[in-house]
C-alpha positions as protocol buffer text, in pm:
chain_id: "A"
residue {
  index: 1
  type: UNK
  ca { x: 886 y: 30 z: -133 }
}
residue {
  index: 2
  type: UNK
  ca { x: 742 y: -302 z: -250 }
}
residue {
  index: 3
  type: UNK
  ca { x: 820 y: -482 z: -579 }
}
residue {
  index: 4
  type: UNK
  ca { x: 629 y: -808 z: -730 }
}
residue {
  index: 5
  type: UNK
  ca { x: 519 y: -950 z: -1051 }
}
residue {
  index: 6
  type: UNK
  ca { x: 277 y: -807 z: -1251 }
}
residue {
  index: 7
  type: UNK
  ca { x: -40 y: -1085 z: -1175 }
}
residue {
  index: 8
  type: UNK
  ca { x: -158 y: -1069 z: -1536 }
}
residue {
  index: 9
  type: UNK
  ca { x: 153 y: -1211 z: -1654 }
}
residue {
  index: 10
  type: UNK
  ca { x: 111 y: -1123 z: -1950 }
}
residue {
  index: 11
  type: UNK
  ca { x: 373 y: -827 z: -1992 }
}
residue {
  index: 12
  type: UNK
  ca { x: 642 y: -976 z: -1781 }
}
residue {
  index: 13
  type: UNK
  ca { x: 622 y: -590 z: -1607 }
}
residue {
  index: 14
  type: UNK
  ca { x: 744 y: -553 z: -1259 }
}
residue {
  index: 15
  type: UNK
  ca { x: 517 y: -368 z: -1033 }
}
residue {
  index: 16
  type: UNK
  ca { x: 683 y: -90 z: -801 }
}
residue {
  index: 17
  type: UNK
  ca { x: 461 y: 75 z: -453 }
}
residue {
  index: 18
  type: UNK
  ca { x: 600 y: 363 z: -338 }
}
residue {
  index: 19
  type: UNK
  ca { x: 533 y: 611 z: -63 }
}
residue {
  index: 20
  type: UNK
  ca { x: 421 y: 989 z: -152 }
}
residue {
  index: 21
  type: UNK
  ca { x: 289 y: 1295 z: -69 }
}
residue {
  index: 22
  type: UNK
  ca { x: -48 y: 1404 z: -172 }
}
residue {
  index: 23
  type: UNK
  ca { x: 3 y: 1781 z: -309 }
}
residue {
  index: 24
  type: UNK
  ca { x: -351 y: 1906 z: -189 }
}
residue {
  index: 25
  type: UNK
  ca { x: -388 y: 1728 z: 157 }
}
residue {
  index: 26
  type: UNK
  ca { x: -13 y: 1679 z: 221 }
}
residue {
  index: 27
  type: UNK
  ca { x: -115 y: 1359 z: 342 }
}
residue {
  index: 28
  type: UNK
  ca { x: 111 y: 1050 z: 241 }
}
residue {
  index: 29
  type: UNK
  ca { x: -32 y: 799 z: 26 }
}
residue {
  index: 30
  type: UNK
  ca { x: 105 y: 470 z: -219 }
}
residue {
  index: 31
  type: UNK
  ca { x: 216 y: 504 z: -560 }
}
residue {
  index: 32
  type: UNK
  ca { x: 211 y: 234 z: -839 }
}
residue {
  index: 33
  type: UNK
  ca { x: 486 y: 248 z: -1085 }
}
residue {
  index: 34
  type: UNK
  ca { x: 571 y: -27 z: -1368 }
}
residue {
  index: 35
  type: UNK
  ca { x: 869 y: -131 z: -1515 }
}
residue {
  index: 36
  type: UNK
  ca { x: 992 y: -379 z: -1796 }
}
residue {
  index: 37
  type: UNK
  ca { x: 1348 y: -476 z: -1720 }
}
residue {
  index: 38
  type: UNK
  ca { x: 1352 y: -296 z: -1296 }
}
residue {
  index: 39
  type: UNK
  ca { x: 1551 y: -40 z: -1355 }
}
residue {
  index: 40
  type: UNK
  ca { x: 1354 y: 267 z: -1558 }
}
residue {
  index: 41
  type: UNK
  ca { x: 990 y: 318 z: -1381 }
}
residue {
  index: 42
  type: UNK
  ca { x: 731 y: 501 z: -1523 }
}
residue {
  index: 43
  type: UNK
  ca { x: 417 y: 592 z: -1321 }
}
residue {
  index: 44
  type: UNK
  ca { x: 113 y: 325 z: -1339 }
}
residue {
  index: 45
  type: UNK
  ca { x: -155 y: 617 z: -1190 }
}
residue {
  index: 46
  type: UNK
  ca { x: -3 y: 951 z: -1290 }
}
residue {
  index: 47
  type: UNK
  ca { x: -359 y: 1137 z: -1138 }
}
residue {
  index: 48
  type: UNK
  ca { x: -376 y: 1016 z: -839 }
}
residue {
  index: 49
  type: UNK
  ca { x: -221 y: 766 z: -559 }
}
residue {
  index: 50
  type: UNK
  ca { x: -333 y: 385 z: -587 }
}
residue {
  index: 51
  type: UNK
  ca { x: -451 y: 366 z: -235 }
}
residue {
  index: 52
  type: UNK
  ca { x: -490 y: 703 z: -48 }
}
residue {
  index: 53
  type: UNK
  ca { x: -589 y: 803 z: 323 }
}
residue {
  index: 54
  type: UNK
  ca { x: -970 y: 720 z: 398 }
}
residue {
  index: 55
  type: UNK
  ca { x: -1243 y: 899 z: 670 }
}
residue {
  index: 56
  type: UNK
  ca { x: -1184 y: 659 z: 914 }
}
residue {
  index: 57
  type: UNK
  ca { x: -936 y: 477 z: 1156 }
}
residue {
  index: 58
  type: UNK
  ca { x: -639 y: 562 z: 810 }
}
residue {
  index: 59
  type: UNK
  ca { x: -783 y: 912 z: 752 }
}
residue {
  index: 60
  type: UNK
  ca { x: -427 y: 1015 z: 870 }
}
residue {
  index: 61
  type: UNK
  ca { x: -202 y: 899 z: 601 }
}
residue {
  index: 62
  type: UNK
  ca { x: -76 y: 532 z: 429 }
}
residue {
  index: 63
  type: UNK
  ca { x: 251 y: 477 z: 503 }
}
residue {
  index: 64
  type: UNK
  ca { x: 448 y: 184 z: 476 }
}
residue {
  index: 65
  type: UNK
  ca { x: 304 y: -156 z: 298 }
}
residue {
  index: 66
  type: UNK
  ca { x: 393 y: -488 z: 202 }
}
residue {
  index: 67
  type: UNK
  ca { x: 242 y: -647 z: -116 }
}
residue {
  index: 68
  type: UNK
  ca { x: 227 y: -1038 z: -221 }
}
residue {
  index: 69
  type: UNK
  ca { x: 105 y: -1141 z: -599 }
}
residue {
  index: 70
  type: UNK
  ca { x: -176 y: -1454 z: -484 }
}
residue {
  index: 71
  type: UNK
  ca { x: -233 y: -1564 z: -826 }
}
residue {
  index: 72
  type: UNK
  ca { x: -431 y: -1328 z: -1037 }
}
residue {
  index: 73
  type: UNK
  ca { x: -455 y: -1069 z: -682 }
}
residue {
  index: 74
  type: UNK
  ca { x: -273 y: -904 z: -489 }
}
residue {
  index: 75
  type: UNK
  ca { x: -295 y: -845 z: -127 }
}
residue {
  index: 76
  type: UNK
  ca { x: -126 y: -560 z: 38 }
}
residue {
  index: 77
  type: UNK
  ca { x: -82 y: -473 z: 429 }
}
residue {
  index: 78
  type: UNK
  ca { x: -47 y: -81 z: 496 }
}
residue {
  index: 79
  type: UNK
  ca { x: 99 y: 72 z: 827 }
}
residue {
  index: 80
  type: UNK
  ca { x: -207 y: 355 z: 817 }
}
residue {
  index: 81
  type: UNK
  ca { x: -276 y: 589 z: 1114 }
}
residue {
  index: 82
  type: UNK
  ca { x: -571 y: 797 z: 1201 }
}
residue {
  index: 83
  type: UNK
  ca { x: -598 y: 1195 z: 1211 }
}
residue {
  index: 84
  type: UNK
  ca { x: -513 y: 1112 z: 1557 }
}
residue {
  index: 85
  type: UNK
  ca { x: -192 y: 960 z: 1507 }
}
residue {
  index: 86
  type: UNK
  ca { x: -317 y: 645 z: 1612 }
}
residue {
  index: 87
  type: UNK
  ca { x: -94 y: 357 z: 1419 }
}
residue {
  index: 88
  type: UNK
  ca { x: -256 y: -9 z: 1251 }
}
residue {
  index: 89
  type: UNK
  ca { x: -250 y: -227 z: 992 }
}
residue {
  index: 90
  type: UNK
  ca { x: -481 y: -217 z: 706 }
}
residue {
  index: 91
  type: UNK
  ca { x: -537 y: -495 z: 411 }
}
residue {
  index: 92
  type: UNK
  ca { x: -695 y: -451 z: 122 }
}
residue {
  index: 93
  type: UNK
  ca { x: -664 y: -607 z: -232 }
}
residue {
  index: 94
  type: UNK
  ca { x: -622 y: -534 z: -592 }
}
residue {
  index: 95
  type: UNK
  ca { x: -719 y: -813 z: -917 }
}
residue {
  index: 96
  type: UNK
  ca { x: -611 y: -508 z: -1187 }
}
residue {
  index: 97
  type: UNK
  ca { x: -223 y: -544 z: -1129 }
}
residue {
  index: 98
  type: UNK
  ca { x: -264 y: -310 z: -831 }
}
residue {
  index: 99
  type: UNK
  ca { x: -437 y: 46 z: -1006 }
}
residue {
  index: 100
  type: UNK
  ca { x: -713 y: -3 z: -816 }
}
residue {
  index: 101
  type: UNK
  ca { x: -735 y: -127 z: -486 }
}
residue {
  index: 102
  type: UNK
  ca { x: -1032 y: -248 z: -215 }
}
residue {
  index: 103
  type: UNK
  ca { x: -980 y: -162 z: 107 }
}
residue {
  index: 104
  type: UNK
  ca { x: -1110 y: -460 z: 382 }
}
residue {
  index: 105
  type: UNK
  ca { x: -1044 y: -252 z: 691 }
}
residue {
  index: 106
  type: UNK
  ca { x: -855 y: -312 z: 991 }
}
residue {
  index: 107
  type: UNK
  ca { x: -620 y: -608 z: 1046 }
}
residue {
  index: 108
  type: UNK
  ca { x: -398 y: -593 z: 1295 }
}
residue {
  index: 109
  type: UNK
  ca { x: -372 y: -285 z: 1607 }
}
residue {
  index: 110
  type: UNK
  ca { x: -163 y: -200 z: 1833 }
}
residue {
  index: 111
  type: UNK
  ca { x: -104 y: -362 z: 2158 }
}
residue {
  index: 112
  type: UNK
  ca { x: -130 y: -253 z: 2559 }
}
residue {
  index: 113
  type: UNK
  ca { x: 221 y: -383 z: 2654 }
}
residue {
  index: 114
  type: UNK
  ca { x: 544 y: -340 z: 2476 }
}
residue {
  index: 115
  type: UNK
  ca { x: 401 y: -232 z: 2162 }
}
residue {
  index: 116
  type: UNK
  ca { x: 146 y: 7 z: 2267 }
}
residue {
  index: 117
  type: UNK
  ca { x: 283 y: 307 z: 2185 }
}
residue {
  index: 118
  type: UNK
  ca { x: 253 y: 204 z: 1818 }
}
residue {
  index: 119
  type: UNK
  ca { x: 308 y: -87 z: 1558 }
}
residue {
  index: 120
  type: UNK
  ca { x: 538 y: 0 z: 1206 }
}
residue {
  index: 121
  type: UNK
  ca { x: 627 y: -131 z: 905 }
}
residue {
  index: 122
  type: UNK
  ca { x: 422 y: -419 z: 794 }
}
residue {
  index: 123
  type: UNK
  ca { x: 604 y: -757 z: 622 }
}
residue {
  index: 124
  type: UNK
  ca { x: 469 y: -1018 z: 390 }
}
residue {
  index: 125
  type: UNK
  ca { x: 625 y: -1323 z: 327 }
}
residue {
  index: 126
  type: UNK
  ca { x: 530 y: -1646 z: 151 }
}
């Protein structure tokens, strides 16, 4: 999971993404939960995931991601892989506090040496 500040500010909330399971597709996908003091959560998008598989090169599932609070946005890397099982790095953004999120495709693949096989578990740091 990933954990940051609520951008707004506002609230004070903590901000909690989580992996899951979509029910209907089984595929996985990101939760959003909040929280006021980090330890109860409640779920931020009870309907549906905050970021969920797409038609393309992550029609295969989201798995793990890494989120960092840039001032009023949010950025977030995702470890994605296509129906193929083909693993890369996504990035898209969020400037609601993370509900909604725009994908920008593509970041980062996997290499034809050492790490060709496939590339994991994405990590931001400022």
């Amino acid at each position: 999971p990933a954990v940051c500040e609520d951008p707004g500010g506002q609230t004070g909330d903590l901000l909690l993404f989580y992996g899951t399971t979509q029910d209907a597709t089984g595929l996985s996908a990101c939760g959003l939960a909040r929280s006021s003091n980090g330890v109860t959560w409640r779920r931020a998008t009870p309907a549906s995931p905050c970021i969920a598989p797409g038609d393309d090169w992550d029609a295969g599932g989201i798995l793990r991601r890494s989120v960092l609070r840039r001032g009023r946005e949010l950025l977030m890397i995702y470890e994605a892989k296509s129906a193929e099982g083909v693993h890369a790095f996504g990035r898209a953004t969020s400037d609601d506090a993370g509900v909604t999120w725009t994908k920008t495709g593509r970041c980062f693949e996997r290499g034809d040496t050492w790490d060709a096989h496939a590339i994991s578990a994405p990590h931001l740091l400022e």
